[in-house]
C-alpha positions as CSV (number, residue, x, y, z in Angstrom):
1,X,-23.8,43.4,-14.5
2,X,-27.2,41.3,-13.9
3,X,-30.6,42.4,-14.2
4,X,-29.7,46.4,-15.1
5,X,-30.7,46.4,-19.1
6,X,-34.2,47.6,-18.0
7,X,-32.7,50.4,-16.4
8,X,-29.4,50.9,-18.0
9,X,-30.6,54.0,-19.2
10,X,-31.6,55.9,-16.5
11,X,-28.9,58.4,-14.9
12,X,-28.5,57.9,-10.3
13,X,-30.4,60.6,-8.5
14,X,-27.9,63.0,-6.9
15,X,-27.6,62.6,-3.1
16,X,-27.8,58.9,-3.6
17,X,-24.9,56.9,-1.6
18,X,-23.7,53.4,-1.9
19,X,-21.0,53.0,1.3
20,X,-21.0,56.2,1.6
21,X,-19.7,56.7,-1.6
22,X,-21.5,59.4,-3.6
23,X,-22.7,57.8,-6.9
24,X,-25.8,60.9,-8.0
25,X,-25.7,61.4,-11.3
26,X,-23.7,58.7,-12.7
27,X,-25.1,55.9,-14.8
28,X,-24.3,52.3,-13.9
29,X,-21.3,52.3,-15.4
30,X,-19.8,55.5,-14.1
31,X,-21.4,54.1,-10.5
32,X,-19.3,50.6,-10.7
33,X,-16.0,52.2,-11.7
34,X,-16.2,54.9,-8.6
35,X,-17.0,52.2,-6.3
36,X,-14.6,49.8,-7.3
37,X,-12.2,52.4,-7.1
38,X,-13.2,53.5,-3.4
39,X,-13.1,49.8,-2.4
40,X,-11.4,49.4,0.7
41,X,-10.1,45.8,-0.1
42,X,-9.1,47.0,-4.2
43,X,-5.2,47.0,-3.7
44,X,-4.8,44.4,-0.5
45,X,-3.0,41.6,-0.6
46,X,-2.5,38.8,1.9
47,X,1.4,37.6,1.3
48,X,2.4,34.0,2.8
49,X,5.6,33.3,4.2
50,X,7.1,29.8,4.0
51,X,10.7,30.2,5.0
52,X,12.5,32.0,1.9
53,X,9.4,31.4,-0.2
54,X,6.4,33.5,-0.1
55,X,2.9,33.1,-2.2
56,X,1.0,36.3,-2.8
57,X,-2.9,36.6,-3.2
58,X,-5.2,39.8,-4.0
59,X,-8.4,39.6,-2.0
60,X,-10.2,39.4,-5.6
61,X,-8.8,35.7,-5.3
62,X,-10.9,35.0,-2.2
63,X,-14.0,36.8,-4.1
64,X,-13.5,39.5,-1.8
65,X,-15.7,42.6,-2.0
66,X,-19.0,44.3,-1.5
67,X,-22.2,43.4,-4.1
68,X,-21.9,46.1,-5.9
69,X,-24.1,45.0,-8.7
70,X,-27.2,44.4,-6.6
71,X,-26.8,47.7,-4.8
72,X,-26.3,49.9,-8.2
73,X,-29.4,48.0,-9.6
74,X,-31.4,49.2,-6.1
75,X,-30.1,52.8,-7.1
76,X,-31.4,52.6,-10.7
77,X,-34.9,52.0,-9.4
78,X,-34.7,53.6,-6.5
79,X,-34.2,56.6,-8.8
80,X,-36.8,55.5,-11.6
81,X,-39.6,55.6,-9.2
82,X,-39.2,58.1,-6.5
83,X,-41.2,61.4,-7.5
84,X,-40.9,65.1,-7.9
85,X,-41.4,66.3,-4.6
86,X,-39.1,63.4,-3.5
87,X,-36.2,64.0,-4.9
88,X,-36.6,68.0,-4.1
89,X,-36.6,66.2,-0.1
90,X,-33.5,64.2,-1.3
91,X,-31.3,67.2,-1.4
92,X,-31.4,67.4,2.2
93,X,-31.6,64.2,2.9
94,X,-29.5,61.2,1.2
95,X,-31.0,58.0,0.3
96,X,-28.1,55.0,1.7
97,X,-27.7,51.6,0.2
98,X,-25.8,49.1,1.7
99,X,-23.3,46.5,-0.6
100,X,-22.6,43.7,1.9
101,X,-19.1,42.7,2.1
102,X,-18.3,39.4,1.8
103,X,-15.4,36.9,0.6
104,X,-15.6,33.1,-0.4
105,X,-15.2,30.0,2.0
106,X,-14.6,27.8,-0.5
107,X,-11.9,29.7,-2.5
108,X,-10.0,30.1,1.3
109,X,-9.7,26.1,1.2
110,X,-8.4,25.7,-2.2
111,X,-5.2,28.5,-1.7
112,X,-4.6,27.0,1.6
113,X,-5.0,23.2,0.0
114,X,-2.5,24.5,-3.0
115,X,0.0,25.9,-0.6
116,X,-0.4,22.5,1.4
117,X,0.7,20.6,-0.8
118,X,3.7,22.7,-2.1
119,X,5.0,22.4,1.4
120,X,4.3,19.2,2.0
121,X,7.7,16.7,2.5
122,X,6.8,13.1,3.1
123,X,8.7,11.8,5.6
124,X,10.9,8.3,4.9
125,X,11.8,5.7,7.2
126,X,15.2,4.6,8.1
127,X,16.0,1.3,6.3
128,X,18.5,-1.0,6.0
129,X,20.0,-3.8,3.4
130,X,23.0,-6.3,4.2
131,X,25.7,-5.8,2.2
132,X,28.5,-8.5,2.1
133,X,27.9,-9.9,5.4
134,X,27.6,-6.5,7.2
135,X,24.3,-4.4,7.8
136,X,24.4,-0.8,6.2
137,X,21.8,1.3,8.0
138,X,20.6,5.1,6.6
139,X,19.1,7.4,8.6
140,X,15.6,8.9,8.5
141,X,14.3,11.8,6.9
142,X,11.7,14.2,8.8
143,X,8.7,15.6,7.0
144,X,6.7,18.6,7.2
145,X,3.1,19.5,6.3
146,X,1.5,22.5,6.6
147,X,-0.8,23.7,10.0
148,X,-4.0,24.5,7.5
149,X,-6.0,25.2,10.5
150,X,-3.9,27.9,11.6
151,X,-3.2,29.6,8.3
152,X,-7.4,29.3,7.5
153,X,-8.1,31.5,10.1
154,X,-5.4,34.3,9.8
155,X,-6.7,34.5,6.0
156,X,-10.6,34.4,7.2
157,X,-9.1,37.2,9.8
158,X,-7.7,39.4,7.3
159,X,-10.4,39.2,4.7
160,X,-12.6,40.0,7.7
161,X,-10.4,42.8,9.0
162,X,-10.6,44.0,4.9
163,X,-6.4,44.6,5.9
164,X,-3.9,42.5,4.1
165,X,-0.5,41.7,5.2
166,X,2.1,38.8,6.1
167,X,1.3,35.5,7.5
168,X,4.6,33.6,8.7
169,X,3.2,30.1,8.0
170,X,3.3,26.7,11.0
171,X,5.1,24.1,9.5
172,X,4.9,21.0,11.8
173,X,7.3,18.1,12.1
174,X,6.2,14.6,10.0
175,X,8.3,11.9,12.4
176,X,8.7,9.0,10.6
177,X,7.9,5.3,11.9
178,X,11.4,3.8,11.9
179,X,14.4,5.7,12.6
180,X,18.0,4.4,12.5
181,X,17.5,3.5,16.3
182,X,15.5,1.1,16.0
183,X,17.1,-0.8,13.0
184,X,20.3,-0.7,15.0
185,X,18.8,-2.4,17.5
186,X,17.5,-5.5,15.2
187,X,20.6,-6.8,14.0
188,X,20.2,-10.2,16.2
189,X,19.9,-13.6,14.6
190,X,16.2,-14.5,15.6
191,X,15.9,-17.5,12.9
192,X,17.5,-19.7,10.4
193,X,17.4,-22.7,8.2
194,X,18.7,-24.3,5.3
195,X,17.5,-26.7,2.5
196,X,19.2,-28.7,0.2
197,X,20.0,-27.3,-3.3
198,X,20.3,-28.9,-7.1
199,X,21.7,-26.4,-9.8
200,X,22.1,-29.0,-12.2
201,X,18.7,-28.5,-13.3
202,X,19.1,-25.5,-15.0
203,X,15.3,-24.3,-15.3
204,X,14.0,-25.4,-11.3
205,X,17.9,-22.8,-10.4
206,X,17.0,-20.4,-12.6
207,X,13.3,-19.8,-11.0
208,X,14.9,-20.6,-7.8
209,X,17.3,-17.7,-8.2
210,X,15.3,-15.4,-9.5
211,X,13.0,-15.7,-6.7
212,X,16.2,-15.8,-3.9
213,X,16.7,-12.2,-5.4
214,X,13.3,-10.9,-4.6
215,X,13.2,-12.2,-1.3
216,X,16.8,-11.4,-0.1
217,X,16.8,-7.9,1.9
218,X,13.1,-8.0,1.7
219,X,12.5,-5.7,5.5
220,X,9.0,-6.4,7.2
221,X,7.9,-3.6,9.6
222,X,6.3,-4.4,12.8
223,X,2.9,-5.4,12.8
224,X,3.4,-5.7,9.0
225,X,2.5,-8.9,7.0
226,X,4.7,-10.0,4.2
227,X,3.1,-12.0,1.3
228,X,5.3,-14.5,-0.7
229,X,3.3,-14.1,-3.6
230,X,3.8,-10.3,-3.8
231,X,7.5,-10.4,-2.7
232,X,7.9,-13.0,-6.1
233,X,5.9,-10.8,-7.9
234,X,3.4,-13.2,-10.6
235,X,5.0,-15.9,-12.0
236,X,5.3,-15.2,-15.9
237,X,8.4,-14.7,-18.4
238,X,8.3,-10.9,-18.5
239,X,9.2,-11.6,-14.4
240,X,12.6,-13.9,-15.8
241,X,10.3,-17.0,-14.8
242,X,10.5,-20.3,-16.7
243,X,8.9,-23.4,-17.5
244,X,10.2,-26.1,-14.3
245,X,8.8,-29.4,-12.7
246,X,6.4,-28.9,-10.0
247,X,3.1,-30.1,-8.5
248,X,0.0,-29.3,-10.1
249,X,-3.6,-30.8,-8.1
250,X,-1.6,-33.3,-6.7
251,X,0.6,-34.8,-9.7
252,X,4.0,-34.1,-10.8
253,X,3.9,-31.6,-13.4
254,X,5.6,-28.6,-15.3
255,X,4.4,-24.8,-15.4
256,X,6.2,-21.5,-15.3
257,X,7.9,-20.6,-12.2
258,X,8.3,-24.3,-11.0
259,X,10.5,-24.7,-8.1
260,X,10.4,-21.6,-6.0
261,X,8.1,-23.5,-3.2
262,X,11.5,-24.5,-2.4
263,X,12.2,-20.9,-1.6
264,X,9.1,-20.6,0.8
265,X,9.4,-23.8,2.0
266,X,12.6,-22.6,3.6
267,X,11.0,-19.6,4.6
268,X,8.2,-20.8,6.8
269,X,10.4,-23.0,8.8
270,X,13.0,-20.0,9.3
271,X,10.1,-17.8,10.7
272,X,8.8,-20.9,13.1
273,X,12.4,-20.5,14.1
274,X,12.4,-16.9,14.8
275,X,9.0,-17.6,16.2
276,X,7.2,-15.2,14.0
277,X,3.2,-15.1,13.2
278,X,2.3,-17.4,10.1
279,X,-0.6,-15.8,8.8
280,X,-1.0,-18.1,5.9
281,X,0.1,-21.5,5.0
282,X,-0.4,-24.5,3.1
283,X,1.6,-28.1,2.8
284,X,2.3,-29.8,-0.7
285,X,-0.6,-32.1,-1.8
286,X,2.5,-34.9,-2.1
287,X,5.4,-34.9,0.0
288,X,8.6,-32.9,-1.1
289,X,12.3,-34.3,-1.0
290,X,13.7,-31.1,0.3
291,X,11.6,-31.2,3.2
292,X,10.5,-33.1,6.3
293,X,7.0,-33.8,6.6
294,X,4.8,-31.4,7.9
295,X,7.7,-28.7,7.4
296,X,6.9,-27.6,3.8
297,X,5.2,-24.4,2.2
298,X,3.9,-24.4,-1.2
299,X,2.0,-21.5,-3.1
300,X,-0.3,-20.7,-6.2
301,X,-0.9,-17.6,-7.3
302,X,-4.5,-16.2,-7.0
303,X,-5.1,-19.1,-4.5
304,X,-2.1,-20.2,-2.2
305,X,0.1,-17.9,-0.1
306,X,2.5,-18.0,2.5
307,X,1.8,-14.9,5.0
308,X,4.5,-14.5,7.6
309,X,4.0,-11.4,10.1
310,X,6.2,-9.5,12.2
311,X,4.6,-9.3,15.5
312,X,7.2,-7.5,17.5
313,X,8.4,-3.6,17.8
314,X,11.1,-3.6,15.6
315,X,11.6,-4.5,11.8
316,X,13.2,-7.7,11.0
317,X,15.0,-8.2,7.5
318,X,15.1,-11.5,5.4
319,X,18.6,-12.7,4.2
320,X,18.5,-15.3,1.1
321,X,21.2,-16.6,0.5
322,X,21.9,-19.2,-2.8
323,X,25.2,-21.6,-3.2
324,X,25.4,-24.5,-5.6
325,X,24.4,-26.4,-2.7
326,X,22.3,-24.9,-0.8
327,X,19.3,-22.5,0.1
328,X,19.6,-20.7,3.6
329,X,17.4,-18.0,5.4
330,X,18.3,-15.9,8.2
331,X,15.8,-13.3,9.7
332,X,17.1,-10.5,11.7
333,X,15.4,-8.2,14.0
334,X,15.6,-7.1,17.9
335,X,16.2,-10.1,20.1
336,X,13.7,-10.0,23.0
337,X,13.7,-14.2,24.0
338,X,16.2,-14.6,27.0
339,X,19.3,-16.4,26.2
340,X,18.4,-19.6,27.7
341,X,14.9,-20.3,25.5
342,X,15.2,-22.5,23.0
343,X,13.0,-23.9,20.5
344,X,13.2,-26.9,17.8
345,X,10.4,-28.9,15.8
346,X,9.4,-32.3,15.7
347,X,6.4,-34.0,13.2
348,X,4.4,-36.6,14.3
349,X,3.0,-39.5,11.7
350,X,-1.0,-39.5,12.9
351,X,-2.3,-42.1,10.0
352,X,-1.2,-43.6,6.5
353,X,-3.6,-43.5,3.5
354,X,-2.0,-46.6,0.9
355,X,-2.1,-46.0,-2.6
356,X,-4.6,-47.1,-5.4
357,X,-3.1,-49.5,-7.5
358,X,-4.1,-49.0,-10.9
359,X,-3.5,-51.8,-13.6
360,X,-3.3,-50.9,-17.3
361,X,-3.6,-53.2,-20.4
362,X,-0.7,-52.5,-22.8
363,X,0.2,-54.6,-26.1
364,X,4.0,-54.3,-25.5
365,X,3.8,-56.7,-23.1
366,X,2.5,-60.7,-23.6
367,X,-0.4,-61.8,-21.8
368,X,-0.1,-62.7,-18.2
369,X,3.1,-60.7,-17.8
370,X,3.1,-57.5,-15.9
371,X,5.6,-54.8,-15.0
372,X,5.5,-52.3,-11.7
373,X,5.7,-48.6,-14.0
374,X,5.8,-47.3,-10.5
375,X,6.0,-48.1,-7.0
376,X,3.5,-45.4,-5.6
377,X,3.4,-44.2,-2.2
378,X,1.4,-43.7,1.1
379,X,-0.2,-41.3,1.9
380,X,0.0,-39.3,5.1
381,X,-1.2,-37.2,7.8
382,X,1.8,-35.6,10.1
383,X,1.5,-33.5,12.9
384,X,3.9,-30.2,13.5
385,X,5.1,-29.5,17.1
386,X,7.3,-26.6,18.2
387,X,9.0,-27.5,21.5
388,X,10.3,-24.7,23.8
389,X,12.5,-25.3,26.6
390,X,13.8,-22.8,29.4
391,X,16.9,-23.4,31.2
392,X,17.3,-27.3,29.2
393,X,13.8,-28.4,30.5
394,X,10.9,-28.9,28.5
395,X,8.6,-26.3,28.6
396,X,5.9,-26.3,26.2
397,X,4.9,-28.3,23.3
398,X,2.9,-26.2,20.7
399,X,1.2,-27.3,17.6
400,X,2.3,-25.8,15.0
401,X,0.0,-27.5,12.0
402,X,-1.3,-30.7,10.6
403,X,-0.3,-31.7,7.3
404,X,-2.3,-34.1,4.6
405,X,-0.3,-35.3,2.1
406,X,-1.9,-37.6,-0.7
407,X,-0.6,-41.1,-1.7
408,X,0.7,-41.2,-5.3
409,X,-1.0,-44.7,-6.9
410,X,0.4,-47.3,-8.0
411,X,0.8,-48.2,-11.4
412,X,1.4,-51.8,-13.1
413,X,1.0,-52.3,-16.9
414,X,-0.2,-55.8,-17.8
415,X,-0.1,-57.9,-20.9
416,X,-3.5,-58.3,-22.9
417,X,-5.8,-61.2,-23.2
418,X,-5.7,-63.0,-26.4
419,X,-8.3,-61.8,-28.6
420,X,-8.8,-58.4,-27.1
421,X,-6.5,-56.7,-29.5
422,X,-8.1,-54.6,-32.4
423,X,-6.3,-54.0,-35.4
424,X,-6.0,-50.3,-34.4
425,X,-4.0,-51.5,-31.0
426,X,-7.0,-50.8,-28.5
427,X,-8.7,-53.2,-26.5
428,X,-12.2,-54.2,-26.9
């Protein structure tokens, strides 16, 4: 009780009300106890119904209840002060003091936050995987959340009312974004191509397959953009990555995770096919085997990506598939092209770069002799078209991207001159 060691001493004058409840001659003590226990909101309770669950409250957990502390201390110097002739007047007429009701705002939000989130059941899409050729499709699952506006005000009602009772809670009806319908209805072949494979070299297959696993059944939602890079996950041991040949600032090289470009290399050119939205894309800086000019997707982590969107109503799921051979992609989703469109890509050679030659002095070789260490090769810029014809006609031509790749120099090693050989095998 605040403020009331001044007067803690002093006794109520009789006649002296506080609500109306009759608190003369009691000390503040005596006063709190009586009120409390003629306090109309002591014993409710407001009880929420969820279904077969229910959550009970007092009205104390809302704060609710009068200011009984302020109005005793009035009392206490109401009485200290008021004189003889005063309180003879008091006997036939009672001095009223008003403890304002009131309940907390604050404490409503949190109980209706808390039985929020018990209630709450996240909805999940529908999704589907291929399995062995065939698609296996699971239903959806509804959620629920709670109506907090409408159980807020039948609390703030009650507390109001200063009457408890039963609140039969609104649950309403979480639909998720992709039901079973709509997988169902992407099942069509909307894109596909293939790429030779090598498993003989046992480090560039096993990135290669590890990364085939983490693309196949990978499902992009409409309007959704899938990243390469976070479908491969980063390219480290701890991810079953190892050390492979690859290209690294334009030079053959070796690193961890060498190889998979293969994988989205393959990719892009099965999206162009199912004509989907390439976010994100970048060629080789030197032209790859596996690939046709200008058809080619390389990434770096941190740096290079290869975006691919799906830009239609309807998911679309990647297959990977892996032989001994070969490397295919086939993208599914909800065919909406009419049966007689077709599209197929050509490149274009714009302009050739030719390669450096670079001569290097080496003692293994007499003077005046050289030897080619290797041929090099042009450079080049190509040109990507995607051609789309309607009923056998060409339609439209459509560039797709242009592509720089670098020329790789060429090297020849040369004998030295007489007398330019130092005793520690350099040249002067």
């Amino acid at each position: 009780m605040k403020n009331l060691l001044i007067v803690m001493a002093l006794i109520i004058l009789p006649n002296v009300f506080i609500n109306d409840v009759d608190v003369g001659g009691l000390d503040a003590d005596a006063a709190l106890i009586r009120l409390f226990e003629a306090c109309p909101v002591r014993n409710e309770q407001i009880i929420v119904l969820a279904g077969d669950t229910q959550y009970e409250y007092a009205f104390a957990d809302f704060d609710a209840g009068c200011g009984f502390d302020d109005a005793i201390e009035e009392a206490l110097k109401f009485s200290e002060r008021t004189g003889f002739f005063a309180k003879l007047r008091m006997r036939k007429n009672p001095h009223h003091i008003v403890a304002e009701y009131s309940y907390c705002t604050l404490k409503i939000d949190g109980v209706v936050a808390e039985i929020a989130n018990k209630l709450y059941i996240n909805p999940k899409d529908a999704s589907y995987l291929i399995v062995d050729g065939e698609f296996n499709i699971t239903n959806e699952v509804d959620g629920q959340e709670l109506d907090k506006i409408d159980l807020t005000e039948h609390i703030i009602a009650m507390l109001g009312n200063k009457k408890g009772g039963k609140i039969h809670v609104v649950l309403n009806k979480i639909v998720p974004k992709m039901r079973k319908e709509d997988f169902e209805k992407s099942t069509q072949l909307l894109g596909s191509f293939t790429t030779p494979f090598d498993a003989t070299n046992p480090s560039r297959a096993k990135n290669i397959k590890t990364a085939n696993g983490r693309l196949d059944n990978t499902v992009i939602l409409p309007k959704e953009v899938m990243s390469s890079c976070a479908v491969f996950k980063p390219r480290n041991e701890a991810n079953g990555y190892v050390s492979a040949g690859q290209i690294v600032h334009g030079l053959p090289d070796v690193g961890i995770g060498g190889g998979i470009c293969q994988i989205t290399s393959t990719l892009y050119m099965a999206a162009l096919y199912a004509e989907m939205g390439i976010v994100e894309r970048k060629n080789h800086s030197l032209m790859v085997s596996y690939m046709s000019p200008a058809t080619d997707a390389t990434i770096a982590e941190g740096a290079i990506d290869l975006k691919i969107k799906n830009e239609s109503e309807y998911p679309m799921i990647i297959q990977s598939i892996l032989t001994n051979h070969s490397h295919t992609i086939n993208i599914f989703g909800h065919e909406s092209r009419s049966a007689d469109r077709h599209v197929h890509f050509e490149y274009n050679l714009i302009e050739t770069t030719p390669p450096e030659v670079k001569i290097i002095e080496t003692p293994e070789l007499p003077y005046g002799i050289t030897q080619i260490a290797h041929q090099g090769a042009d450079g080049a810029k190509y040109e990507l078209y995607k051609i789309i014809t309607q009923s056998g006609h060409d339609e439209k031509r459509v560039k797709i991207n242009t592509s720089v790749y670098r020329p790789i120099p060429r090297i020849v090693h040369t004998g030295l001159q007489i007398g330019t050989l130092k005793e520690n095998g350099t040249t002067q």
